[in-house]
C-alpha positions in Angstrom: 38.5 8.6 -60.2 41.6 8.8 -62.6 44.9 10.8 -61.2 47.2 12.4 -63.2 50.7 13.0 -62.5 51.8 16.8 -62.1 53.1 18.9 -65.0 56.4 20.2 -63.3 58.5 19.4 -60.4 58.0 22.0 -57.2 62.2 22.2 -57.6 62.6 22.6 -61.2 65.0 26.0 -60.9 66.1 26.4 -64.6 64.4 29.1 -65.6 65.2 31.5 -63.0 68.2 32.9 -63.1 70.1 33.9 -59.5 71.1 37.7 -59.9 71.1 39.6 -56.8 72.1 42.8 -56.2 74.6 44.4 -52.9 71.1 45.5 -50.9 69.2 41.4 -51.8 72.7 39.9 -51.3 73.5 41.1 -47.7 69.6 39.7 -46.4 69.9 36.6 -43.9 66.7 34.8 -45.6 67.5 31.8 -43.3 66.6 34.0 -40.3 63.3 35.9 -42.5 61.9 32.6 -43.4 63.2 30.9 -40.1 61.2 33.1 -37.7 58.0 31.9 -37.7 58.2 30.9 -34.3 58.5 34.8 -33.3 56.8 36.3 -36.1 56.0 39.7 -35.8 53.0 41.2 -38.1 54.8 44.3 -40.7 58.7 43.9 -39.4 61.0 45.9 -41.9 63.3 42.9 -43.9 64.8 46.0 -45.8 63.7 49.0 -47.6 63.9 49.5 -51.4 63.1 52.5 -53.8 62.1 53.3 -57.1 65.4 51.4 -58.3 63.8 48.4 -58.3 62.1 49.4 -61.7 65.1 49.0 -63.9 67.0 46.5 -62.2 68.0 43.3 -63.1 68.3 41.5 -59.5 65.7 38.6 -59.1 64.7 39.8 -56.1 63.5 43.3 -57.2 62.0 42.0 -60.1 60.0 39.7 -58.2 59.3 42.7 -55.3 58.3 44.7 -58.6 55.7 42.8 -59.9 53.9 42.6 -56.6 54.2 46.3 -55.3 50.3 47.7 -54.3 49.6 49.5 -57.8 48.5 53.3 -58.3 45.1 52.2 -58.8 45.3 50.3 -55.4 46.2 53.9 -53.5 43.8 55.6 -55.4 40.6 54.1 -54.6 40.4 54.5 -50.6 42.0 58.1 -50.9 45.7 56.8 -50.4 45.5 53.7 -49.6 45.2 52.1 -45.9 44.4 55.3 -43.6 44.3 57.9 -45.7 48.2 57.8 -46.8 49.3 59.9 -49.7 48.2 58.6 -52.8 51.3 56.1 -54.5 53.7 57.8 -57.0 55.3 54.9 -58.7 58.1 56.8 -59.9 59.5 58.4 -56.6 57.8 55.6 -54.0 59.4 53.5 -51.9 58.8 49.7 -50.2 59.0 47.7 -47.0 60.0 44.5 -47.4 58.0 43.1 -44.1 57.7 39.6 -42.5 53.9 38.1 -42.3 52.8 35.5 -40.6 50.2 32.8 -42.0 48.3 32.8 -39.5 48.2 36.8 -40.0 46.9 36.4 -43.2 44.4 33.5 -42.9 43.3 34.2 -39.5 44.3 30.9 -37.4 45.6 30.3 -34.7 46.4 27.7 -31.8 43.1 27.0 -31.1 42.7 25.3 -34.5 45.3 22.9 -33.6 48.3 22.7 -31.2 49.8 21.0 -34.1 49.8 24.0 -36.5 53.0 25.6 -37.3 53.2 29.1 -38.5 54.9 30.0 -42.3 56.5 33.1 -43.1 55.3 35.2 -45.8 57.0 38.5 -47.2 54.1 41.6 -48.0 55.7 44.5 -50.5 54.2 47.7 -48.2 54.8 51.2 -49.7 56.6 53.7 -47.0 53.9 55.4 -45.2 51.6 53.0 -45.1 50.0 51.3 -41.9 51.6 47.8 -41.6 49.6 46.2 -38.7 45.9 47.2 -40.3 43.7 44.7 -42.1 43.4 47.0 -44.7 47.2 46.8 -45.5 46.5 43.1 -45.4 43.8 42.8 -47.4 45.5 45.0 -50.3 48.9 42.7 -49.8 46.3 39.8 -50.3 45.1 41.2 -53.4 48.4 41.4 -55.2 50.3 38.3 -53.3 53.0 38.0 -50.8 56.3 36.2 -51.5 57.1 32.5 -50.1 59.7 30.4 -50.3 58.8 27.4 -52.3 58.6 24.2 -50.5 60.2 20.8 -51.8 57.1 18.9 -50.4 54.1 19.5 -48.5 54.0 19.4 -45.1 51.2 18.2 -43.1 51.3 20.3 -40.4 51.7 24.3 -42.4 51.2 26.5 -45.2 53.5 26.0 -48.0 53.7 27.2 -51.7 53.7 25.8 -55.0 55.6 26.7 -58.1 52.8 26.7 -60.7 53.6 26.5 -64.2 51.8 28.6 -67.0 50.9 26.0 -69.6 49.2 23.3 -67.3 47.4 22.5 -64.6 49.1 19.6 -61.8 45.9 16.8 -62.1 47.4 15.6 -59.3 46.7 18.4 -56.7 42.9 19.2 -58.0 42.4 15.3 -57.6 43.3 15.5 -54.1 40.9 17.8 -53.2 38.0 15.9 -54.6 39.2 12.9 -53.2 39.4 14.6 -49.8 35.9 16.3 -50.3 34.4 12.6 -51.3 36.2 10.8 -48.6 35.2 13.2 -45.5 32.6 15.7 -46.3 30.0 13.1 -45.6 27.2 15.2 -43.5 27.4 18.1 -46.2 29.2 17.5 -49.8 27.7 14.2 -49.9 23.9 14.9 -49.9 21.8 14.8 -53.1 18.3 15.5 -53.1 16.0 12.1 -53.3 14.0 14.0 -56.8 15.5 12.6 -60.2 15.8 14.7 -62.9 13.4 14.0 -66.1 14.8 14.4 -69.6 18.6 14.6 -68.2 20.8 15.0 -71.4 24.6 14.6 -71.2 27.8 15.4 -73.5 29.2 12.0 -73.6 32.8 13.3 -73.1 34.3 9.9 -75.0 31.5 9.6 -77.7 30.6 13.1 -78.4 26.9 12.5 -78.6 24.6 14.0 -76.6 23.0 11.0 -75.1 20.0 11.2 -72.0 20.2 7.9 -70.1 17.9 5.9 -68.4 19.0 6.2 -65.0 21.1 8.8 -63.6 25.3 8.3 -64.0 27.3 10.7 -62.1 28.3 13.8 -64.3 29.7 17.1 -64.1 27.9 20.1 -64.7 29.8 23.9 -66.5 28.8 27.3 -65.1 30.0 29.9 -67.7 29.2 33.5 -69.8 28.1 32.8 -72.9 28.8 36.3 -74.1 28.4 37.7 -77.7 29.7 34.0 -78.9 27.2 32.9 -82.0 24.2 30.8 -80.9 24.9 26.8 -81.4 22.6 24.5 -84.1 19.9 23.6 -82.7 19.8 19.5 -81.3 17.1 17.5 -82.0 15.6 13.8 -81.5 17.1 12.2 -84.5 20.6 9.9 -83.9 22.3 12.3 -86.3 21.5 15.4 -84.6 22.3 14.0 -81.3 26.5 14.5 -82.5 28.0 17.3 -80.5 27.8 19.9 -83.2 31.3 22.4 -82.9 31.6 23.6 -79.5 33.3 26.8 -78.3 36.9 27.1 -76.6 34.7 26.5 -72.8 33.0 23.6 -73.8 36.1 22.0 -75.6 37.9 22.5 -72.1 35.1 21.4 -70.0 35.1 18.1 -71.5 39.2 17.7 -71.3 38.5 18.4 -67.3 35.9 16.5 -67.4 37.6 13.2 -68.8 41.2 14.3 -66.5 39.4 13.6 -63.6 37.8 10.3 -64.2 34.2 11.5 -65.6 32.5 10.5 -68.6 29.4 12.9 -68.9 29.5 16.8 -68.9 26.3 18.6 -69.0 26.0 22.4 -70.5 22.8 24.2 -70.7 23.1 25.2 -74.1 23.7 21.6 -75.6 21.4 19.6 -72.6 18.3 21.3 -73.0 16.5 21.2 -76.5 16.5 25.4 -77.4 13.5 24.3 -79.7 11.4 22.9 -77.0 9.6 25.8 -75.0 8.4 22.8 -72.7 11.7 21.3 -72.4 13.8 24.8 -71.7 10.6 25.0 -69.0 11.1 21.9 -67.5 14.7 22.2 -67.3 14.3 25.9 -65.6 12.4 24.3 -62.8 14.9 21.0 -62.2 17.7 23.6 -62.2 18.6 23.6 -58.6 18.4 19.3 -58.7 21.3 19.9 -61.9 23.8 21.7 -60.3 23.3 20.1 -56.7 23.0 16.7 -58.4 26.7 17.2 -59.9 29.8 15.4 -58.8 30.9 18.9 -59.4 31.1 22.2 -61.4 33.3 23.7 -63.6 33.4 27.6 -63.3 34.9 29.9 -66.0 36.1 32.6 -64.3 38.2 34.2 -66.3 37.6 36.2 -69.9 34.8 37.6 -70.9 32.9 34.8 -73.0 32.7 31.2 -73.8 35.2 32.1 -76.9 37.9 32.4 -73.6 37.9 28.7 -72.8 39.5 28.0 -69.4 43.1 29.2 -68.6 46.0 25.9 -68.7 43.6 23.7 -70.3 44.5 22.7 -74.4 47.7 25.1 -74.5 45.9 28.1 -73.5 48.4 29.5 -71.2 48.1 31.4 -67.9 49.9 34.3 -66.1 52.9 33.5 -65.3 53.5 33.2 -61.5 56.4 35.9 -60.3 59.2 34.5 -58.9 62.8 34.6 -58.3 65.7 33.1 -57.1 67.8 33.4 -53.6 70.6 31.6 -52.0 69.3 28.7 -53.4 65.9 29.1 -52.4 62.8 29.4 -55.3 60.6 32.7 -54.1 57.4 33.0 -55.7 54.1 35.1 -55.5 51.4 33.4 -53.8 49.0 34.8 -56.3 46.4 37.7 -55.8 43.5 36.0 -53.7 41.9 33.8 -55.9 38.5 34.9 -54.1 39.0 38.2 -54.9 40.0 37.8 -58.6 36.3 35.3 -59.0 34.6 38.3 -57.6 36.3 40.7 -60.1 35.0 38.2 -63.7 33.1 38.7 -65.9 31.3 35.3 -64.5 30.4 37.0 -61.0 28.8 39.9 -62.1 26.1 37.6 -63.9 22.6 36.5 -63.1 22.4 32.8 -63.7 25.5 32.2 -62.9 24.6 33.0 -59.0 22.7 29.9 -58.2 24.9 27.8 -60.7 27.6 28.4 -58.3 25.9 28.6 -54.9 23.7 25.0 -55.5 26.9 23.4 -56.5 28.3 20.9 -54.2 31.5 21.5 -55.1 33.4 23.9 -57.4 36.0 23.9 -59.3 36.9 27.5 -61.0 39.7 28.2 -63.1 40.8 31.8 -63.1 43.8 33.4 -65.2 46.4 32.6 -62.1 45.3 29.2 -60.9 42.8 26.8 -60.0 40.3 27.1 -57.2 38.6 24.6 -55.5 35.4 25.3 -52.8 32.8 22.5 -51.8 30.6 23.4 -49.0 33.4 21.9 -46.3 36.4 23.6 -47.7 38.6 25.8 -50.1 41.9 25.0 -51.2 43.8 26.7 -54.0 46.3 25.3 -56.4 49.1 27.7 -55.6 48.9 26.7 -51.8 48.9 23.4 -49.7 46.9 23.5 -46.6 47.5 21.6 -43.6 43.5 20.1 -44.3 43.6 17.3 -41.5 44.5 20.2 -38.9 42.1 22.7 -40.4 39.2 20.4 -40.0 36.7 19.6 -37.1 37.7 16.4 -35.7 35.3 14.4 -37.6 36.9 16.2 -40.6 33.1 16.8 -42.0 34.1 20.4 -43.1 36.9 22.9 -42.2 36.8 24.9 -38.8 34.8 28.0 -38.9 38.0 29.8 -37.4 40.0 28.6 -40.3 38.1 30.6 -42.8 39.3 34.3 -43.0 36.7 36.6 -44.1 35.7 37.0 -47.7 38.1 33.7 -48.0 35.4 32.1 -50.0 33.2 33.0 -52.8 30.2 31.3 -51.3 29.2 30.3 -47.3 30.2 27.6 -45.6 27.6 24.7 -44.2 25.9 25.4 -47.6 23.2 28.0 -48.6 20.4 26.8 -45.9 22.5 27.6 -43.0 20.4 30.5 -41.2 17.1 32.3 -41.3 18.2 35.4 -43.1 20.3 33.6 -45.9 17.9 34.0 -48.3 17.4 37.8 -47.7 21.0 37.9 -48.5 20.8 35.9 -51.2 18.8 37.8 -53.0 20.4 41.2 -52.2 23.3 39.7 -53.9 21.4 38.5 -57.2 19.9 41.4 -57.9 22.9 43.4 -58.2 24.2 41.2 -61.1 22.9 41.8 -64.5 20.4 39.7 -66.8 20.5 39.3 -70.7 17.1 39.1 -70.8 14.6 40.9 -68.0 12.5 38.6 -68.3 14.8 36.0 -66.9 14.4 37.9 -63.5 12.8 35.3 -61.5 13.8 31.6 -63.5 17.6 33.2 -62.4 16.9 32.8 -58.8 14.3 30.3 -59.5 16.9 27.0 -58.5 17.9 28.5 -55.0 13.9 29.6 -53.7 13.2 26.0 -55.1 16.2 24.5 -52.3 16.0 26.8 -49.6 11.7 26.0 -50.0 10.6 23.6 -47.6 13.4 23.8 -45.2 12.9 25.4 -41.7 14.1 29.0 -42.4 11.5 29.3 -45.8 8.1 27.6 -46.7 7.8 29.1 -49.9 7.9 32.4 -52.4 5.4 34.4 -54.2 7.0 35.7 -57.1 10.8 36.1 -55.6 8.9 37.5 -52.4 10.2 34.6 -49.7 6.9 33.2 -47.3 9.4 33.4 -44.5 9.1 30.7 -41.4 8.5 31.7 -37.8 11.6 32.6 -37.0 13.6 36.3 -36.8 17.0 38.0 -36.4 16.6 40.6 -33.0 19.3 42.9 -32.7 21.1 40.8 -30.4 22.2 38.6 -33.3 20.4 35.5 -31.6 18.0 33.6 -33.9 14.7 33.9 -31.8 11.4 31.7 -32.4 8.5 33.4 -32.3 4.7 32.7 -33.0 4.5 34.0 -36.5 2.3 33.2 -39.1 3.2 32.7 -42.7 1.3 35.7 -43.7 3.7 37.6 -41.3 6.3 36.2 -42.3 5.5 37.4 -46.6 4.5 40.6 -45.5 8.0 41.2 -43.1 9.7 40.8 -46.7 7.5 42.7 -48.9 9.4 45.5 -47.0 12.7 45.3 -48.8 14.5 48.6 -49.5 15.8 49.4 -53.2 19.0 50.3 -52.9 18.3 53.7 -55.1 15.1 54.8 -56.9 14.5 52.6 -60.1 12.2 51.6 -63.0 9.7 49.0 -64.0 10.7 46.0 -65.2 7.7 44.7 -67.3 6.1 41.6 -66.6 6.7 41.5 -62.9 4.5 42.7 -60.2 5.3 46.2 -58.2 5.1 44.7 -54.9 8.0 42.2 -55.4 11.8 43.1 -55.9 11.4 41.2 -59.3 9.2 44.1 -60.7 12.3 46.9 -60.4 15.4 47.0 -61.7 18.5 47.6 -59.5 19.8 45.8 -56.4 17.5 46.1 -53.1 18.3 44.9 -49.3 16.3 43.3 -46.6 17.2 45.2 -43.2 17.5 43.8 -39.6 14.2 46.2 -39.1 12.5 44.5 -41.5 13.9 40.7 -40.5 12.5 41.6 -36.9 9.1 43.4 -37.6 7.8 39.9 -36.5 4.2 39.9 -35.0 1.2 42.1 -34.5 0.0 42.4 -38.3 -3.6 43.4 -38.7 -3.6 42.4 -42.4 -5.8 40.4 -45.0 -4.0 39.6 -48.5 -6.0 37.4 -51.2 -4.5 36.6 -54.3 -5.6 36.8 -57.8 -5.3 34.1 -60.5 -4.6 34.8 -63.8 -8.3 34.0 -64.4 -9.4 36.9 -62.1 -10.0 34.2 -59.3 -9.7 35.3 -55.6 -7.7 32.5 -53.6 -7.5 33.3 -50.0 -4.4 33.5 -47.8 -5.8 30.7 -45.9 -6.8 28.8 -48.5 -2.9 29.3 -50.2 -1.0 28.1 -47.0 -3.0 24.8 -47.0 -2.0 24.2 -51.1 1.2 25.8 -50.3 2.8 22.4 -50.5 1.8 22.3 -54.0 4.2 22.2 -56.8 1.7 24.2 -59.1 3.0 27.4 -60.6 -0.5 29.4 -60.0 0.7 30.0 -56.5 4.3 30.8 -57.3 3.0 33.3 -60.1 0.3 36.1 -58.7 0.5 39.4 -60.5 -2.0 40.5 -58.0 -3.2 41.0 -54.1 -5.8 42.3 -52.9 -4.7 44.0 -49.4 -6.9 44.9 -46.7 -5.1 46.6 -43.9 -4.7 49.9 -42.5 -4.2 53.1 -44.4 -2.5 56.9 -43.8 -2.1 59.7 -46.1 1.2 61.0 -46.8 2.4 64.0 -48.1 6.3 63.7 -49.1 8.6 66.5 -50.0 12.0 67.0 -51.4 15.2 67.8 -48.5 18.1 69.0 -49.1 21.1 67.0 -48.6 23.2 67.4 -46.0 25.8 66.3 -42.8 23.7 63.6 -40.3 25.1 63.4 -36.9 24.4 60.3 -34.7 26.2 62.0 -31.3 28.5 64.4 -31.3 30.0 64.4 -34.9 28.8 64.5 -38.1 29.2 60.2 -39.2 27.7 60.6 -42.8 26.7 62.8 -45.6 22.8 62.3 -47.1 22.1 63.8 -50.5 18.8 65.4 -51.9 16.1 63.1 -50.9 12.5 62.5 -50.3 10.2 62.3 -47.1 7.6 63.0 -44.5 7.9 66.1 -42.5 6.5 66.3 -39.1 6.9 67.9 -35.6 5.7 65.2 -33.7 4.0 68.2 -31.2 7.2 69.5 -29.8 7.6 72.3 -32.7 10.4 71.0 -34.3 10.8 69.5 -37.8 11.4 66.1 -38.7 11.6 63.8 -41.7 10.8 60.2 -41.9 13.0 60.0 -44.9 11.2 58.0 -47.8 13.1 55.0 -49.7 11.4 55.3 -53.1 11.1 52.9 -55.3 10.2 54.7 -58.3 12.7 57.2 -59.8 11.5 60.6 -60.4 14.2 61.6 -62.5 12.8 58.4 -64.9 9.1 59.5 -64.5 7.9 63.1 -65.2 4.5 62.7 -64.5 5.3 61.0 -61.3 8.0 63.8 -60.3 5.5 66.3 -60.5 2.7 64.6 -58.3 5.3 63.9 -56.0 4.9 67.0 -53.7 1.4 67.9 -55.2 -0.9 65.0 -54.1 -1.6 62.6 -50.9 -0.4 59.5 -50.9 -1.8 56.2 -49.5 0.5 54.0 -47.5 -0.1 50.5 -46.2 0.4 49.6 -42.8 2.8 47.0 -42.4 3.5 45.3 -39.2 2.9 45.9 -35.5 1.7 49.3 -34.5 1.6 48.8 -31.0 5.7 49.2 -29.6 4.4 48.1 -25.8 2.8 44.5 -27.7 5.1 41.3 -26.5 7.1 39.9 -29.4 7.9 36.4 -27.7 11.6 37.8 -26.4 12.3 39.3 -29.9 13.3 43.7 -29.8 9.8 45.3 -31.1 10.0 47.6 -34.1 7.8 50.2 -35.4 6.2 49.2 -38.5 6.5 49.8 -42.3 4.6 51.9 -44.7 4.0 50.8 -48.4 3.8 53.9 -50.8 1.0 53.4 -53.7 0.6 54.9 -56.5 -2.9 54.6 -57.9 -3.2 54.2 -62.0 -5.7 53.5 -64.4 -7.9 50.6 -64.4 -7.8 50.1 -60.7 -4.5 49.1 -60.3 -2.6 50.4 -57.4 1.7 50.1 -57.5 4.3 49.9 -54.9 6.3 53.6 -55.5 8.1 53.6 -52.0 9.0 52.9 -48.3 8.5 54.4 -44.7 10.1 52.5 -42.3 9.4 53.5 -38.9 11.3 51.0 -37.3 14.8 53.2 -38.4 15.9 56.4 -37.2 13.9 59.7 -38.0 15.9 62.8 -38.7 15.9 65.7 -36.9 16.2 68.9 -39.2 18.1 71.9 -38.2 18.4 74.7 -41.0 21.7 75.8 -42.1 22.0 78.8 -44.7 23.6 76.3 -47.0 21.0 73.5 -46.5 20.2 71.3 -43.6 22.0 69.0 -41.1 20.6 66.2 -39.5 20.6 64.3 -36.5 19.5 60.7 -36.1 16.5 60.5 -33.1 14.5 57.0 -32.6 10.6 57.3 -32.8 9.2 56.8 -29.3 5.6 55.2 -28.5 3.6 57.9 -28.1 4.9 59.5 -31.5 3.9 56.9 -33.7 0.3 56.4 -32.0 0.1 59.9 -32.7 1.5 59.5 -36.5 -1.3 56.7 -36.8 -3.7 57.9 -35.3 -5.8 59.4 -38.8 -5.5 55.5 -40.3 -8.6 54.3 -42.2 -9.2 50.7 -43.2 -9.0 49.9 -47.1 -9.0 47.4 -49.7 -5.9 48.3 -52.1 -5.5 45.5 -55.4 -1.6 46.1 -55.4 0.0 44.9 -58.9 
């Protein structure tokens, strides 16, 4: 791999100027930077006020530019702790020491050979300097350091970055490090080879597909509202790189600064006239991305017209800074983490498993460069102490060297536990989709990684065929005899996050049917045994396959199974009939801990004479469906049984839960929907009227209520589309 040298010295001064004024000049910054061996967490350097706007000293200026915003004070009420709400004109700041290992978590136990760093947070007067929430808004607009002439091997220092390019020679390092010690994680490819790879030959520029596999980099970027490219074909002259926007133009400049030769990008590598090739390439998507040496993530503008910030001239924020004494003070930069989650490219759907099967990642963002393989993170403005940071066998970073929501994806990779999927999914479907009918091909690359492991067998439509294991309450992973069937029918349970509509296409029963985001819940995870459930499912031929006869193909690579629009349930049945509640205060104890608004449920006095609600999660939205909102409260309603109905039944050391209660809605033609949720496993409500409304308090279900709940069941056959 090619290095480059850096594009500007860490103690090039000449373009700060040194203008202090009487309240900067009288500070001691040899004894604010020098006390890192007695740091103390929000101690007062000085205190400066709304002055600071109009003044010309380097150290205001620089204090300015990183003072928590109105906006910042605004959205929590105040800021930290409910503190009046910023006034830019008439507030005033804390200058206040930090300590590195404040703001990234460590400590000794990392390494007796860590030194602490001094860092200086801008805290408006009022608020709470020793609460993470201070923190974590000083994070998101930077702290000032003193700029380092090196780096040192043994603490956090900072760089001076410039605006108009990148240093080659600090994003080399980090690959270098990845490819020299993440061995046991970063290194592993899967053994499957990708058919019909084409490449951008970053020194030709032809597309070219080769005969064996080279080592390549792959882009993960929004296309946006940029015109679609000419289509590529077979022919040699068709095979030139036709004109490329801004993105791809940078992608392959990064791509040749690091010592690569081929790039690939979806909408060059896969023939867009070949339904069988844009097919084919959908289902090798997860063996692209993981298969790359690594990615390049636009996370910055709003389409591939942006190209990628201090690549080709295309200038980034400048850093703040200012000078001191002698001494070069700059921001450390709003947390790069936080500024990937804010683009444009984080709130998309197919760029979620582009990033999360990636090896390694390399994202460029309007401040910096950020680097995160599965072992590590490093950004461009900072230079970690990695030896110290690592394990011993330096195979990844120590957990307790990752603050919280310090990365943008998990560390140990995406099959790490038996849940991740569940998460996984509640992530992707709160991003949005061009086209709905990309719903399932978006998360199609991650079910097809996670498949076959020990945490996931397989998926029916999006639906994960879950492995015997589950999450109890005590937040110990717990193996217990559970069949496959179990395990699909635990995550048909997931919750939408609010009522929705029908996406088209898509079956009911499976988040991939419904618009909006949904959740899997630790009630769900642990409804683990004691199913008294048949499911079949129906080919597209009208063909019955049997749950039995599915687990033994299940192995199979052959759509059919992955694709069902149909099953045919046999299982337990109740009639419900739901009703609207009014919204109103919930109290778990002795105060009131949250507010509930109008909602849905099943009212019953479980034979002591007062009322309570199972409150219902639909599914459907009323307010979207007439005809649905006025059967609501009108008609009975069938729910399926889902999961043990016996609390007393051993669950092989796991918590026992109450079980779940599909909703249906019967249409024409003998199709039956998914419309809603009971979950008996989560607290019922107890109602007490007010004369404004109701209030609420939590209760749990005992035993003898839900065998007395159940006890009208019948036995059915339901085809659930």
């Amino acid at each position: 791999m090619a290095k480059f040298s850096g594009a500007h010295s860490r103690t090039e001064f000449s373009t700060t100027c040194e203008t202090l004024c009487d309240r900067c000049s009288s500070l001691d910054l040899d004894d604010v930077f020098g006390s890192a061996s007695r740091p103390r967490r929000g101690r007062s350097v000085c205190r400066i006020g709304k002055e600071i706007e109009t003044s010309s000293c380097s150290l205001c200026r620089l204090v300015f530019a990183l003072r928590p915003s109105q906006d910042a004070s605004d959205k929590d009420n105040g800021g930290p702790s409910g503190q009046g709400p910023l006034n830019d004109a008439n507030s005033a700041y804390d200058l206040c020491t930090f300590s590195a290992f404040q703001v990234f978590g460590w400590n000794k136990r990392i390494s007796d050979d860590l030194e602490d760093t001094i860092l200086l947070g801008v805290v408006p007067v009022g608020w709470p300097k020793t609460e993470q929430s201070t923190l974590a808004e000083l994070s998101s607009r930077g702290f000032i350091a003193a700029v380092s002439e090196h780096d040192i091997d043994s603490r956090f220092t900072v760089r001076r970055l410039s605006a108009d390019a990148i240093d080659w020679d600090v994003v080399s390092s980090w690959l270098h490090y990845c490819l020299e010690n993440h061995l046991r994680h970063c290194a592993k490819v899967p053994h499957a080879s990708i058919k019909d790879l084409r490449l951008i030959d970053c020194l030709d520029r032809q597309i070219v597909t080769l005969s064996q596999e080279e080592q390549f980099v792959a882009l993960s970027y929004v296309w946006g509202s940029v015109s679609a490219p000419k289509s590529t074909g077979s022919s040699h002259q068709e095979n030139d790189l036709p004109e490329v926007p801004e993105v791809v133009e940078d992608a392959i400049e990064v791509t040749k600064n690091l010592g690569y030769r081929y790039l690939w990008v979806d909408r060059y590598c896969i023939d867009q006239r070949s339904h069988e090739m844009k097919h084919s390439q959908i289902q090798q998507m997860h063996l692209v991305y993981s298969k790359a040496q690594f990615t390049i993530v636009m996370a910055a503008g709003e389409d591939a017209s942006y190209g990628l910030p201090g690549i080709r001239g295309k200038r980034r924020k400048e850093q703040p800074m200012g000078k001191a004494f002698g001494r070069l003070l700059v921001s450390t930069l709003p947390d790069p983490c936080a500024d990937i989650r804010r683009s444009k490219w984080a709130s998309r759907g197919w760029t979620f498993q582009e990033g999360l099967l990636s090896r390694r990642r390399l994202v460029f963002t309007d401040w910096q460069v950020y680097f995160e393989c599965i072992g590590m993170n490093c950004a461009e403005v900072a230079s970690k102490p990695l030896d110290l940071l690592h394990i011993k066998d330096k195979g990844r970073m120590q957990s307790s060297a990752i603050a919280e929501n310090s990365r943008i994806l998990p560390l140990k990779g995406i099959v790490s536990s038996p849940l991740a999927i569940n998460d996984f999914i509640t992530e992707y479907t709160t991003r949005q989709m061009t086209y709905n009918s990309d719903i399932l091909n978006g998360m199609l690359g991650i079910l097809q990684t996670v498949r076959g492991s020990r945490w996931l067998v397989s998926h029916l439509q999006g639906v994960p065929v879950a492995a015997p294991y589950v999450y109890p309450l005590t937040g110990n992973f717990v193996k217990i005899r559970r069949s496959l069937l179990e395990g699909f029918l635990t995550n048909l349970c997931w919750n939408p996050v609010r009522p929705s509509r029908r996406r088209k296409g898509f079956p009911s029963w499976s988040w991939t049917g419904w618009f909006g985001p949904v959740s899997f819940t630790e009630t769900s995870a642990g409804r683990g045994v004691g199913f008294d459930i048949e499911v079949d499912l129906e080919r597209k031929s009208g063909e019955l396959v049997s749950w039995a006869q599915y687990e033994a193909d299940c192995d199979s690579e052959r759509d059919i199974f992955h694709m069902p629009l149909f099953i045919h349930v046999q299982a337990w049945t109740l009639q419900l009939r739901l009703r609207p509640f009014k919204g109103g205060k919930v109290f778990d104890g002795a105060s009131a801990t949250s507010f509930v608004g109008d909602f849905w449920g099943v009212s019953t006095d479980l034979s002591s004479g007062d009322e309570y609600c199972i409150p219902a999660k639909l599914t459907k939205d009323p307010s979207e469906h007439e005809k649905f909102k006025e059967k609501l409260s009108l008609e009975l309603w069938d729910g399926i049984i889902i999961g043990s109905q016996n609390f007393n039944k051993p669950h092989a050391r796991a918590e026992p839960r109450g079980p779940a209660v599909l909703i249906v809605e019967h249409l024409e033609g003998g199709v039956t929907e998914r419309v809603g949720l009971l979950d008996l496993a989560a607290p019922l409500l107890h109602c007490f009227p007010e004369p404004s409304g109701f209030s609420y308090r939590k209760t749990m279900l005992e035993s003898n209520n839900l065998s007395s709940l159940l006890a009208n069941r019948t036995w059915r056959k339901i085809r659930l589309g």
